[in-house]
ROBA-408247 format. One record per residue (C-alpha): residue in one letter; x negated, y negated, z. Coordinates in nm, 3 decimals. Layout:
# residues N
NODE  res        u        v        w
NODE    a        X        Y        Z
...
***
This chain:
# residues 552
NODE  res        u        v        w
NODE    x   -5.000    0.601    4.105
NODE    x   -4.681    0.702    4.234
NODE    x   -4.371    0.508    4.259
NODE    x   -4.118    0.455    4.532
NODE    x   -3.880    0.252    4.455
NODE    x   -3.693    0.169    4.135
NODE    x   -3.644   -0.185    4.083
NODE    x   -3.457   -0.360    3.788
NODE    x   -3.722   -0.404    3.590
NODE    x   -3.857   -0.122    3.576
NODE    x   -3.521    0.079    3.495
NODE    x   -3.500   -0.181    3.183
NODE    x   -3.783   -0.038    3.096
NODE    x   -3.743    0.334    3.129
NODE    x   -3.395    0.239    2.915
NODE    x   -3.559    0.083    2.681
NODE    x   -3.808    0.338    2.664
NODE    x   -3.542    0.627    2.651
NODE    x   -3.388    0.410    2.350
NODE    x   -3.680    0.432    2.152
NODE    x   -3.750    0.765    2.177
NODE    x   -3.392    0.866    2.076
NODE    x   -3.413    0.643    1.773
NODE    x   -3.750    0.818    1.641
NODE    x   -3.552    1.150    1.673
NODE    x   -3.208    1.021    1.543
NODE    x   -3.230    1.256    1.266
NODE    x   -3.295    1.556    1.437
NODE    x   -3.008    1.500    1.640
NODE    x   -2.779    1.395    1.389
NODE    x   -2.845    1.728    1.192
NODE    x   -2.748    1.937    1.456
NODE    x   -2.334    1.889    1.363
NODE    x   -2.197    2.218    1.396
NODE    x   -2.045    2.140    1.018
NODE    x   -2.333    2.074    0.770
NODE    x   -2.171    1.816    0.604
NODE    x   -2.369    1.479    0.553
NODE    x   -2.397    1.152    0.748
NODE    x   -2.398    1.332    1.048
NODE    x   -2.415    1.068    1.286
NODE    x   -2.436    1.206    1.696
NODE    x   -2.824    1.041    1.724
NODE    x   -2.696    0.736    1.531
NODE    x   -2.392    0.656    1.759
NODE    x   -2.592    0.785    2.076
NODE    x   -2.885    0.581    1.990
NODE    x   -2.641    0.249    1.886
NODE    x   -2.501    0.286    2.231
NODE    x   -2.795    0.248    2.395
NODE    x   -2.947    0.004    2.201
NODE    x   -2.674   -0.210    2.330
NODE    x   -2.816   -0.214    2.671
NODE    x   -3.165   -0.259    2.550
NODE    x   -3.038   -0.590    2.415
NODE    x   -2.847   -0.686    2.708
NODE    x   -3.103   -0.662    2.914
NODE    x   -3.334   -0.799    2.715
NODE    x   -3.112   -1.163    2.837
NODE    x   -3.013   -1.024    3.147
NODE    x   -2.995   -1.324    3.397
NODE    x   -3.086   -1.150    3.713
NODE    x   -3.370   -0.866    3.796
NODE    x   -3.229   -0.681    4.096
NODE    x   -3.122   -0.335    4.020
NODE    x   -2.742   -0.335    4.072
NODE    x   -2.747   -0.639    3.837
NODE    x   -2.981   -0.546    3.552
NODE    x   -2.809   -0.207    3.563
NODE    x   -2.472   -0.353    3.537
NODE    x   -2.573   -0.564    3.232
NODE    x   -2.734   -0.255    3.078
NODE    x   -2.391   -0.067    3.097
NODE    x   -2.148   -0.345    2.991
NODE    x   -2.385   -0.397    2.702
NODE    x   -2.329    0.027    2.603
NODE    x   -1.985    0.004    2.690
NODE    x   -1.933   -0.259    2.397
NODE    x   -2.181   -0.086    2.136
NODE    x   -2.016    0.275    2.248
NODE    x   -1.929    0.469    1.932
NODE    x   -1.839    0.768    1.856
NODE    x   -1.716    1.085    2.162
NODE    x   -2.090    1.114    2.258
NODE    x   -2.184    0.753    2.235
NODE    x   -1.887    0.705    2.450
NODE    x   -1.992    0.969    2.707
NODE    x   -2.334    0.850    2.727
NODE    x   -2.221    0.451    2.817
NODE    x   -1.979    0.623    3.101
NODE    x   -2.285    0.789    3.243
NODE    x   -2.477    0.531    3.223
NODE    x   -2.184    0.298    3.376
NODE    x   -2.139    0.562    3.638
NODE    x   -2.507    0.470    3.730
NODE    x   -2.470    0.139    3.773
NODE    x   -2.196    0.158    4.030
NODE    x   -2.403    0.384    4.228
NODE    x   -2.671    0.115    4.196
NODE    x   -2.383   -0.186    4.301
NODE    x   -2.568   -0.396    4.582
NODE    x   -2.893   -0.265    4.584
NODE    x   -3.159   -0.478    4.503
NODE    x   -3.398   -0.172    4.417
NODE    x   -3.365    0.203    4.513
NODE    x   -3.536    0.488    4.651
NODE    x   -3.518    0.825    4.512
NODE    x   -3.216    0.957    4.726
NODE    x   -3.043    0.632    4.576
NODE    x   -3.119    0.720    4.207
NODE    x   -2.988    1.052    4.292
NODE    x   -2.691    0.948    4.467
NODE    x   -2.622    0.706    4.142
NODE    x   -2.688    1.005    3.882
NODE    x   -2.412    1.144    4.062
NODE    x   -2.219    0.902    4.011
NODE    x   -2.328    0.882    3.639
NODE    x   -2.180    1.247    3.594
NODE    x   -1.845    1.182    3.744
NODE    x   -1.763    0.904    3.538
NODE    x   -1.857    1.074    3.228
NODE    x   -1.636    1.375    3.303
NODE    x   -1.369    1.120    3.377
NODE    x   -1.378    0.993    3.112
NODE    x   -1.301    1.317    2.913
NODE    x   -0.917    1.359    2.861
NODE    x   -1.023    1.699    2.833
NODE    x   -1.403    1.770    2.947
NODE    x   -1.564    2.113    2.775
NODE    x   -1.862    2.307    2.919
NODE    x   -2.154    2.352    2.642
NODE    x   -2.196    1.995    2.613
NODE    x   -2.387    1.689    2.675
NODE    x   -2.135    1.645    3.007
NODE    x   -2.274    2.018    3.099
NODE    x   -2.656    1.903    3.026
NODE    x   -2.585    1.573    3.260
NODE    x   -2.417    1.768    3.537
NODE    x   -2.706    1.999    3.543
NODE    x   -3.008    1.868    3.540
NODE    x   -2.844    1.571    3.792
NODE    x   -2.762    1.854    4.050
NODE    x   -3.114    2.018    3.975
NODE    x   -3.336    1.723    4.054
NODE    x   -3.118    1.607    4.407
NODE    x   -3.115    1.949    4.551
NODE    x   -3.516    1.893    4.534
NODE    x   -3.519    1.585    4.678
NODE    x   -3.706    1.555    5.000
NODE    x   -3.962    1.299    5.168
NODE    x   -4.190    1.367    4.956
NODE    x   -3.997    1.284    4.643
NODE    x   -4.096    0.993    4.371
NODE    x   -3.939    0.849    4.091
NODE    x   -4.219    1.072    3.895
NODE    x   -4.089    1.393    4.052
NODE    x   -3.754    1.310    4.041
NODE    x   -3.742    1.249    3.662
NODE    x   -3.935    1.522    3.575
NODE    x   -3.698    1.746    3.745
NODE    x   -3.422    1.574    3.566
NODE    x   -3.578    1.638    3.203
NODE    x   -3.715    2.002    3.277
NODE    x   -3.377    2.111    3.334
NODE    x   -3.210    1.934    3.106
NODE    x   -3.390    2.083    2.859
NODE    x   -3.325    2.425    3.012
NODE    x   -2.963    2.351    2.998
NODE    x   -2.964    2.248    2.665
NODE    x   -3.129    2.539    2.553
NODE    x   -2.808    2.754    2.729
NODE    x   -2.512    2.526    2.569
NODE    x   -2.420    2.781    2.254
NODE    x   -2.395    3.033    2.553
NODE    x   -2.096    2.844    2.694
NODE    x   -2.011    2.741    2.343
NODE    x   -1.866    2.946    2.085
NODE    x   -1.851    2.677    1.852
NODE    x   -2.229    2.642    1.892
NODE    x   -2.312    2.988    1.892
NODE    x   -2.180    3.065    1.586
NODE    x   -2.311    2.767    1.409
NODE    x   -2.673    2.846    1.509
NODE    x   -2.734    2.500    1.708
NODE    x   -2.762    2.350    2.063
NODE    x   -2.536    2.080    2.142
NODE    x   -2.603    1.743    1.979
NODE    x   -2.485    1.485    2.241
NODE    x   -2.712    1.751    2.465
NODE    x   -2.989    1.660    2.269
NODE    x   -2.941    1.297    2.276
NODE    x   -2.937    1.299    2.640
NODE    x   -3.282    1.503    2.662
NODE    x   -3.455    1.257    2.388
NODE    x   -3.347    0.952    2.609
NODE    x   -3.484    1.165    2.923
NODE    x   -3.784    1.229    2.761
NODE    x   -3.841    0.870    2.678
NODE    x   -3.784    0.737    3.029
NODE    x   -3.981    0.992    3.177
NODE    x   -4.252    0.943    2.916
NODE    x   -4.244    0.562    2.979
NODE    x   -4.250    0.597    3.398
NODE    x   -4.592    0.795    3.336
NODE    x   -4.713    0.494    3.118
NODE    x   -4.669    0.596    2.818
NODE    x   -4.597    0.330    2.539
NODE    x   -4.322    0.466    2.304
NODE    x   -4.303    0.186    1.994
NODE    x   -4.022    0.216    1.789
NODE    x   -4.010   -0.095    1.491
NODE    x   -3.603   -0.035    1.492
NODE    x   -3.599   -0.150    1.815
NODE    x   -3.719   -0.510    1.747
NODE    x   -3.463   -0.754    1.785
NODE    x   -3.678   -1.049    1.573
NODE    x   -3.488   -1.223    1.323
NODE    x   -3.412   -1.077    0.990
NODE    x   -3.598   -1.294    0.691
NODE    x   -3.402   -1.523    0.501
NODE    x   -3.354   -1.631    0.133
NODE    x   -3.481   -1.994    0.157
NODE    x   -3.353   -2.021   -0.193
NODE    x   -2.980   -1.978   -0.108
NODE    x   -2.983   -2.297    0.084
NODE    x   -3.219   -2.579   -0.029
NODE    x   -3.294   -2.972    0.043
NODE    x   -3.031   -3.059   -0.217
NODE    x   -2.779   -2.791   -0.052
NODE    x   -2.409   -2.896    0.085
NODE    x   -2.300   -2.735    0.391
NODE    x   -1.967   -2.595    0.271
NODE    x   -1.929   -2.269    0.492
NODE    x   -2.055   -2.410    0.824
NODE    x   -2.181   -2.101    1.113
NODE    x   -2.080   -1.782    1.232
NODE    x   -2.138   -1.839    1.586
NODE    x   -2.164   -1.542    1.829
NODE    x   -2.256   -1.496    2.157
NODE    x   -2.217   -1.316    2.500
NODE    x   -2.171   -1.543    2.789
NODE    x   -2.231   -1.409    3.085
NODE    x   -2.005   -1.590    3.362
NODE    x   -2.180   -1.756    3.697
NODE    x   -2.023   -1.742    4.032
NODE    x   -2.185   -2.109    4.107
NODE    x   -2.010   -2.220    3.840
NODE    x   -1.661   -2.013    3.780
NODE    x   -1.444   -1.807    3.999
NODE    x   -1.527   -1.479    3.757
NODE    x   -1.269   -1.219    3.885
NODE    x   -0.989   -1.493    3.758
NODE    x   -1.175   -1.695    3.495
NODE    x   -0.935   -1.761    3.181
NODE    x   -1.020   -1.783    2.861
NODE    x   -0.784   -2.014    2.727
NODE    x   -0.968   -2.327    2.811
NODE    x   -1.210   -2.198    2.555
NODE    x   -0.985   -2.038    2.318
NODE    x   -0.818   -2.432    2.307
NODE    x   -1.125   -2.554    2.188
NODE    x   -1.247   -2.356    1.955
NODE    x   -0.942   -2.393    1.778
NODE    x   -1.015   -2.728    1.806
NODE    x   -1.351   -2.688    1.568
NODE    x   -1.347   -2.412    1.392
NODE    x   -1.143   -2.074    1.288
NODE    x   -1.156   -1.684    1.274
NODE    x   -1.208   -1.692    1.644
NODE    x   -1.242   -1.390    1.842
NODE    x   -1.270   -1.477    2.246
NODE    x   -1.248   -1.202    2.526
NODE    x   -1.320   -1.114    2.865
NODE    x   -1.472   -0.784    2.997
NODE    x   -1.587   -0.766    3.376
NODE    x   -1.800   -1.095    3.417
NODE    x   -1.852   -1.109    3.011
NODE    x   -1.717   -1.322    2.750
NODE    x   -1.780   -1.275    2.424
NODE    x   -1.737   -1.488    2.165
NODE    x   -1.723   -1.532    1.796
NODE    x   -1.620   -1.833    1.595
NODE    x   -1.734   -1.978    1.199
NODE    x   -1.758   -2.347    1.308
NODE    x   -1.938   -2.643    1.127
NODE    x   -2.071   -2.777    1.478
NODE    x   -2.203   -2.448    1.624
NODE    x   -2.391   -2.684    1.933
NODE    x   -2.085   -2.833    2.040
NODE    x   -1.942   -2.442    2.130
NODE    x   -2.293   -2.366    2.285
NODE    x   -2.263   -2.694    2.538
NODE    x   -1.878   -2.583    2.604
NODE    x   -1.915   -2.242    2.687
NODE    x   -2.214   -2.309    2.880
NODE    x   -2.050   -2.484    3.172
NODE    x   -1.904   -2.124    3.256
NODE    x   -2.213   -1.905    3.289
NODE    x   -2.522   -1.888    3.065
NODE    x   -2.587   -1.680    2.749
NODE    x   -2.698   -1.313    2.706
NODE    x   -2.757   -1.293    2.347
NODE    x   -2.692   -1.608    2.101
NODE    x   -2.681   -1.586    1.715
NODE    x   -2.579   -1.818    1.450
NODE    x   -2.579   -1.805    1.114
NODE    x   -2.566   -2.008    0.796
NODE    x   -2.260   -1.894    0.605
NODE    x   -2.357   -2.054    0.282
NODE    x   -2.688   -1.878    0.260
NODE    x   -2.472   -1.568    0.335
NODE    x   -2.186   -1.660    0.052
NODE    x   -2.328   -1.489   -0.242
NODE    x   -2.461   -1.193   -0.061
NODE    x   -2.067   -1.199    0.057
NODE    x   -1.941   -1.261   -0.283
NODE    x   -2.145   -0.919   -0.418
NODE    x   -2.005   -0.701   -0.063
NODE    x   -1.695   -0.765   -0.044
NODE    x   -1.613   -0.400    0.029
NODE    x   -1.761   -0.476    0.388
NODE    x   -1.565   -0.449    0.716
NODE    x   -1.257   -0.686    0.686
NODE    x   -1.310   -0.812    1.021
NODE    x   -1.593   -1.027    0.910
NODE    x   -1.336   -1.216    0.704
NODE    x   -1.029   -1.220    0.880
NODE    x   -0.857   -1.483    1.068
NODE    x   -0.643   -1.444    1.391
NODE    x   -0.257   -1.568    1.289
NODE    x    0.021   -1.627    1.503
NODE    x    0.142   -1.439    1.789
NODE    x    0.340   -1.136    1.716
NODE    x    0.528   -0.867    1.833
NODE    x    0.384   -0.538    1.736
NODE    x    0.074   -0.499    1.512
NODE    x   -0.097   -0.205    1.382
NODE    x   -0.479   -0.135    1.390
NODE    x   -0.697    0.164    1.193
NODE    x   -1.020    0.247    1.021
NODE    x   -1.116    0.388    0.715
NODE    x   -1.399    0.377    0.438
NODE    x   -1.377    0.330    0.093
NODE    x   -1.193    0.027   -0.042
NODE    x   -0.939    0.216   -0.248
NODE    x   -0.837    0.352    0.097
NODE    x   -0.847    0.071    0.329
NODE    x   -0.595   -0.107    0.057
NODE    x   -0.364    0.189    0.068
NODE    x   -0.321    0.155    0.452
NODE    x   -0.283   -0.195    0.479
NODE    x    0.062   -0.168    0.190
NODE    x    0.195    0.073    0.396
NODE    x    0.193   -0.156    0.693
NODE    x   -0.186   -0.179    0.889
NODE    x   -0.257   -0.535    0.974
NODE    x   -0.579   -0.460    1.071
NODE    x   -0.836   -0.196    0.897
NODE    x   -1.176   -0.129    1.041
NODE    x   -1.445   -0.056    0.804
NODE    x   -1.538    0.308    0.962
NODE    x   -1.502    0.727    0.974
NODE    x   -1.773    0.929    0.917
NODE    x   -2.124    0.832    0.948
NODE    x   -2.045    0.487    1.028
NODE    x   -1.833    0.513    1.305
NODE    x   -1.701    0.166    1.483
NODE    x   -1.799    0.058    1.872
NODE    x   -1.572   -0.036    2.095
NODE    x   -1.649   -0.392    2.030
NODE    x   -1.545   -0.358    1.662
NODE    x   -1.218   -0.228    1.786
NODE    x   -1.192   -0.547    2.031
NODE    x   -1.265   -0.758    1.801
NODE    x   -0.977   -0.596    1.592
NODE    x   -0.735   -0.627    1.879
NODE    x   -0.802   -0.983    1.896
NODE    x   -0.777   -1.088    1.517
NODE    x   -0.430   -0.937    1.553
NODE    x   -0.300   -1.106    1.789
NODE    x   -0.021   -0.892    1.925
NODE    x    0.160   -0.824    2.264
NODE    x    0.193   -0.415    2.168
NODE    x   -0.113   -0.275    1.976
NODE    x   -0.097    0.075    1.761
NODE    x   -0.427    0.209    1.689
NODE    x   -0.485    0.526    1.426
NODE    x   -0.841    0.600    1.430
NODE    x   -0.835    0.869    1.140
NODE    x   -1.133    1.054    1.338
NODE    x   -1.142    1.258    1.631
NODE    x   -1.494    1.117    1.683
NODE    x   -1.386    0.771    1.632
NODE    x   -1.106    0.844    1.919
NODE    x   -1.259    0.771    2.254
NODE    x   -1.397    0.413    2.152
NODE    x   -1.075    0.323    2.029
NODE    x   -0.920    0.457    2.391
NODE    x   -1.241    0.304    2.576
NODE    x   -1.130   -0.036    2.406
NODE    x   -0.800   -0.016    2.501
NODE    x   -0.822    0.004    2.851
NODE    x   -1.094   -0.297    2.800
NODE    x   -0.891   -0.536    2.635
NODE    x   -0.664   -0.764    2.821
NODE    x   -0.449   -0.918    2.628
NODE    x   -0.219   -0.630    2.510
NODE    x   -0.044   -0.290    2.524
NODE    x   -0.252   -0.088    2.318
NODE    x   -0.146    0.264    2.213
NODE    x   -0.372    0.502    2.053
NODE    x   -0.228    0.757    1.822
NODE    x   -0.393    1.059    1.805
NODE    x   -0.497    1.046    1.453
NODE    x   -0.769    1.267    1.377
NODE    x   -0.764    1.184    0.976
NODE    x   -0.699    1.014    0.672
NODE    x   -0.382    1.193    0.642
NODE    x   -0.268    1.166    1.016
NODE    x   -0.324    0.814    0.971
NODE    x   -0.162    0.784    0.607
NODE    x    0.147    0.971    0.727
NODE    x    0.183    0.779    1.040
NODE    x    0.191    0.431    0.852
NODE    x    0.454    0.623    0.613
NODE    x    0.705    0.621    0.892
NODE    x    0.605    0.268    1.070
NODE    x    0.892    0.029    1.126
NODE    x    0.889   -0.195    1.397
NODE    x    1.287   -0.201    1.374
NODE    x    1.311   -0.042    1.721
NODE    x    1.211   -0.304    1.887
NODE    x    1.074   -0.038    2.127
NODE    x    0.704    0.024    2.200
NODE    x    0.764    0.398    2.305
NODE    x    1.007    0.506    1.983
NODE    x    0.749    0.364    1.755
NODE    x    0.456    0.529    1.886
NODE    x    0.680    0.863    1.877
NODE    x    0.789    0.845    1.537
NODE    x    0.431    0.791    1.425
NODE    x    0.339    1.075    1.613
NODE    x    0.676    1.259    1.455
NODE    x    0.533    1.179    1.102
NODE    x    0.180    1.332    1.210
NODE    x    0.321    1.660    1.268
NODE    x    0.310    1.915    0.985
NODE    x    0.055    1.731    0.782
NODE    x   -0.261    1.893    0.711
NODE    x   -0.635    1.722    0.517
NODE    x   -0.865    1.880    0.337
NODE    x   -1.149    1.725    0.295
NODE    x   -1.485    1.851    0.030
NODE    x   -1.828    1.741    0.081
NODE    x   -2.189    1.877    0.029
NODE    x   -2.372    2.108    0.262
NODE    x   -2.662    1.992    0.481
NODE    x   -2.789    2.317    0.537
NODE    x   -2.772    2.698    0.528
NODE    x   -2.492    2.815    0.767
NODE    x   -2.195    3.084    0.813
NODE    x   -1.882    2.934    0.984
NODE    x   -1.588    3.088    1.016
NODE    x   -1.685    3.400    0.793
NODE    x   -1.737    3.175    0.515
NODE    x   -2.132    3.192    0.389
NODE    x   -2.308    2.838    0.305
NODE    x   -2.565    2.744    0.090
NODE    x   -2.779    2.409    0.170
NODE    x   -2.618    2.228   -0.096
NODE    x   -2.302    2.391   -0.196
NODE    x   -1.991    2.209   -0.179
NODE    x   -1.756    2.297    0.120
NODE    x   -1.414    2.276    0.215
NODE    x   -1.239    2.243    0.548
NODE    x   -0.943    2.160    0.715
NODE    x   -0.978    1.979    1.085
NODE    x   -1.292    2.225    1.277
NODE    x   -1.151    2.545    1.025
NODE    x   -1.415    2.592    0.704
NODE    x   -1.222    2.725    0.442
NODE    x   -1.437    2.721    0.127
NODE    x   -1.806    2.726   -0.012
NODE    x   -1.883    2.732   -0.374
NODE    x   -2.226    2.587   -0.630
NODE    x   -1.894    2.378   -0.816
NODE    x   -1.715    2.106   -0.671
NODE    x   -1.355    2.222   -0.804
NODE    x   -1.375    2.543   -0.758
NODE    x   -1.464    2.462   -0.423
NODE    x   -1.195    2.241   -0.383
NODE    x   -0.941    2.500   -0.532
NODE    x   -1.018    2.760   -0.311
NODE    x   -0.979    2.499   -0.013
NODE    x   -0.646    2.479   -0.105
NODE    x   -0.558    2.832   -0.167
NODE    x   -0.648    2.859    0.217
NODE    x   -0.458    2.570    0.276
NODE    x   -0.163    2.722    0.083
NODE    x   -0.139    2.362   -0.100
NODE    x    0.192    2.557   -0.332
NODE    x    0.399    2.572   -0.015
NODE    x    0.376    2.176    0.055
NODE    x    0.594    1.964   -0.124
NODE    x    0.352    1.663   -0.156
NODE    x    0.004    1.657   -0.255
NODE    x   -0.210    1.307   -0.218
NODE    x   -0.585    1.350   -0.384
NODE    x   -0.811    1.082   -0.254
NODE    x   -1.120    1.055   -0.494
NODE    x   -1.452    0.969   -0.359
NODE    x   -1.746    0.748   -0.546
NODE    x   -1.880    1.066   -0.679
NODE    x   -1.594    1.181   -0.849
NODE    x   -1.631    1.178   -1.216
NODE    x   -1.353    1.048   -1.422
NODE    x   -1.382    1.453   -1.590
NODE    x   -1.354    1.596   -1.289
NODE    x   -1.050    1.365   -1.188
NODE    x   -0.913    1.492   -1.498
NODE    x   -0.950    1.858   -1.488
NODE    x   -0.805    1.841   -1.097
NODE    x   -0.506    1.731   -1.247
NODE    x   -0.488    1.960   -1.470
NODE    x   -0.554    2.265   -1.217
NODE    x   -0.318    2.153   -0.985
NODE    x   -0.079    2.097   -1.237
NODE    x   -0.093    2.479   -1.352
NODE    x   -0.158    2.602   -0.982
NODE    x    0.109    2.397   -0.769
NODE    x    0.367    2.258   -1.016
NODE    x    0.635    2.253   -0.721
NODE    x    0.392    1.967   -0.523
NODE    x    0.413    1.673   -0.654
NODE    x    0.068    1.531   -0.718
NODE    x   -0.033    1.170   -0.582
NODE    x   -0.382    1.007   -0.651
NODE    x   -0.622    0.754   -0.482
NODE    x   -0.918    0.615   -0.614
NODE    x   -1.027    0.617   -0.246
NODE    x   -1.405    0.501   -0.316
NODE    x   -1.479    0.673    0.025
NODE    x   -1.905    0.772    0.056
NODE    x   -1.909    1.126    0.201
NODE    x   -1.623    1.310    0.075
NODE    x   -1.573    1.414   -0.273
NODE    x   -1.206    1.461   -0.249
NODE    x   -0.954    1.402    0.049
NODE    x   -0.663    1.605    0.031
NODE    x   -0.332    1.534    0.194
NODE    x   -0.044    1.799    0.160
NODE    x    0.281    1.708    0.344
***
């Protein structure tokens, strides 16, 4: 049978079936990096992202089409991670204001609102490249609506979409260098097409299961908390209340009547407001009392609530984890500084040198925009510096600033561990002005260079250097310097490239798989090799890289 019109619950549906079929081909995706280093993580951001909107609309409070596709988008523009996570909830935001007002859509509509999809995603590109996923979306969009005629259906339409999407994907390492060289299509490209392929899949009935997808609850240790049991921790409440027009004014709703209360019962509150969301997090020993508060503003999109003394020894044994799940907002300040990094040796290192905030993040686990909200909040700041550390970390970390409300943020354009190490090096507040601090961070940026050493994923030559699956390679920023069977020598040659002798400074971070020998004989080499740099060291405890080099 052929369909129409769109309505809203049917395009949760194709979303959700687009969402599943991504996550079943996560992997695929995520080993398309150009660099074969590990934890690539494209499908994993892309598919986080969308998974967002599955869950929002999973609560969404209305059916019509420009509603449930608004809820979808709000719910990827908080999950967004990562560029092409990022991308992908702009397109799909883009396609809900195309949708605004309609209560279901014909096919010229859905066109008309995949245009709209594309724009916003290339806006939202500082600066947008050709090759990519924004290529594969522009397209395949213009494809399908050139066809359209009276004759068109949602079937025809989306098939036209995916065929040449996949087309298009298949040309990207002709407009791509970068690609070509590597021997891959574009990874955000390929996101795009699974999601396609799932919608379109699910529109011709198709079932696509996917267990990752379930949102039941996760089972719990009875034994943690029994009849003879104390409350001592009380809940970590969180929720996302969407706002009602019969019940607020929403374009001017507040949220300091219920920041004023939650103070009132509980602590390490996080409240915001984006659009007609609110989302809130608070640990509380009378999590009902929030729920009847909060609900005389809207009604709730997702609730959760947790026991925090079942959770305490599981905390006790993690306390590595993100420190936003045990901070606690303190008094208003001036100026505060927010970054990301993994490994606990690392995170430490940033926060003496000045962070007040570090996000448990980089590569392979890269934080949504809601993580960097969150942050923003904990702070509690007028004028907010953010060093992501990660050029894929950077457009959720811009996407949350323009979010957030309630403060300047300013993202430095930190694309590593040492961009973000020298920045805090030079951070002093003493200014008093928002502009000279940002520039001498930026000042303290320049002239630094990381090298970072990690295993290959798979055979590849980049750059004119030859790769094993397996070796141990070396790079600086998108330049591969170095492939070797041995992690030093590796390592070594890196820096050769790198001219290490010439820098003055040399900070080696040391990963978990760094042996206490090879520690050793490093210093030792770059003792003999370099003995004009002066040689730092940082057990970093970092996952993916074996060493992180800084030379300043």
């Amino acid at each position: 049978m052929e369909t129409k019109v769109l309505s809203g619950e049917l395009y949760s549906t194709l979303i959700k079936g687009g969402a599943a079929n991504l996550r079943a081909n996560a992997k695929i995706v995520n080993d398309l990096n150009v660099f074969p280093i590990p934890d690539g993580d494209t499908g994993e951001n892309m598919s986080l992202t969308i998974t967002g909107g599955v869950t929002a609309a999973a609560n969404a409070a209305s059916c019509s089409l420009s509603d449930m596709s608004d809820t979808i988008a709000n719910g990827m523009l908080l999950s967004a991670r990562g560029n092409s996570g990022v991308i992908l909830s702009q397109f799909f935001s883009g396609i809900a204001k195309g949708f605004t007002g309609s209560e279901d859509a014909d096919v010229k509509t859905v066109g008309f609102a995949f245009r709209s999809g594309v724009r916003r995603a290339y806006e939202a590109v500082m600066k947008p490249t050709e090759g990519t996923m924004l290529t594969v979306a522009r397209e395949a969009t213009d494809y399908a609506c050139n066809r359209i005629n009276d004759e068109s259906t949602m079937e025809s339409f989306f098939t036209d979409v995916l065929d040449e999407m996949n087309r298009s994907l298949k040309r990207t390492p002709e407009l791509l260098d970068v690609l070509r060289k590597a021997g891959v299509i574009d990874s955000g490209g390929a996101g795009l097409v699974y999601i396609m392929d799932g919608m379109n899949r699910t529109l011709h009935g198709e079932q696509i299961s996917d267990a990752s997808l379930s949102f039941g609850a996760k089972a719990v240790d009875t034994s943690k908390f029994t009849a003879d049991s104390v409350m001592e921790y009380g809940y970590c409440t969180e929720f996302l209340l969407q706002l009602q027009t019969c019940k607020v004014d929403v374009e001017n709703f507040s949220i300091d009547p219920i920041l004023e209360f939650l103070n009132t019962i509980g602590d390490s509150i996080v409240a915001f407001k984006t659009g007609s969301i609110v989302k809130v997090h608070v640990h509380t020993m009378t999590p009902g009392k929030v729920f009847n508060f909060c609900q005389q503003f809207g009604e709730f999109l997702t609730l959760k609530c947790e026991n925090m003394t079942v959770q305490h020894n599981d905390t006790i044994a993690n306390e590595g984890k993100a420190v936003q799940e045990t901070a606690v907002k303190g008094e208003r300040k001036k100026f505060a500084t927010v970054t990301v990094a993994t490994g606990d040796g690392i995170k430490e290192t940033l926060k003496s040198l000045g962070a007040d905030f570090v996000i448990d993040g980089g590569q392979g686990k890269n934080p949504s925009s809601e993580d960097f909200l969150e942050a923003f909040e904990y702070v509690n700041a007028d004028n907010i510096f953010v060093l992501p550390n990660n050029g894929n970390i950077m457009m959720a970390a811009r996407l949350a600033g323009d979010m957030f409300e309630g403060a300047k943020v300013t993202v430095i354009p930190s694309k590593s561990v040492g961009d973000g190490y020298a920045a805090l090096t030079m951070l002093s507040y003493d200014s008093n002005d928002p502009e000279i601090i940002a520039g001498d961070m930026n000042d303290a940026m320049q002239g630094v260079v990381t090298g970072e050493v990690t295993r290959s994923v798979r055979d590849a030559n980049i750059d004119g250097v030859e790769i094993k699956n397996n070796d141990y390679i070396g790079f600086s920023g998108k330049n591969m310097l170095s492939s070797a069977a041995d992690k030093l020598e590796a390592t070594v040659s890196m820096l050769d490239r790198l001219e290490a002798g010439k820098h003055e400074v040399m900070i080696a971070i040391y990963g978990n798989t760094a042996t206490t020998e090879e520690r050793r004989e490093f210093r030792r080499i770059a003792g003999e090799k370099y003995p004009r740099t002066e040689l730092y060291e940082i057990d970093g405890g970092q996952d993916v890289y074996d060493f992180e080099i800084i030379l300043e």
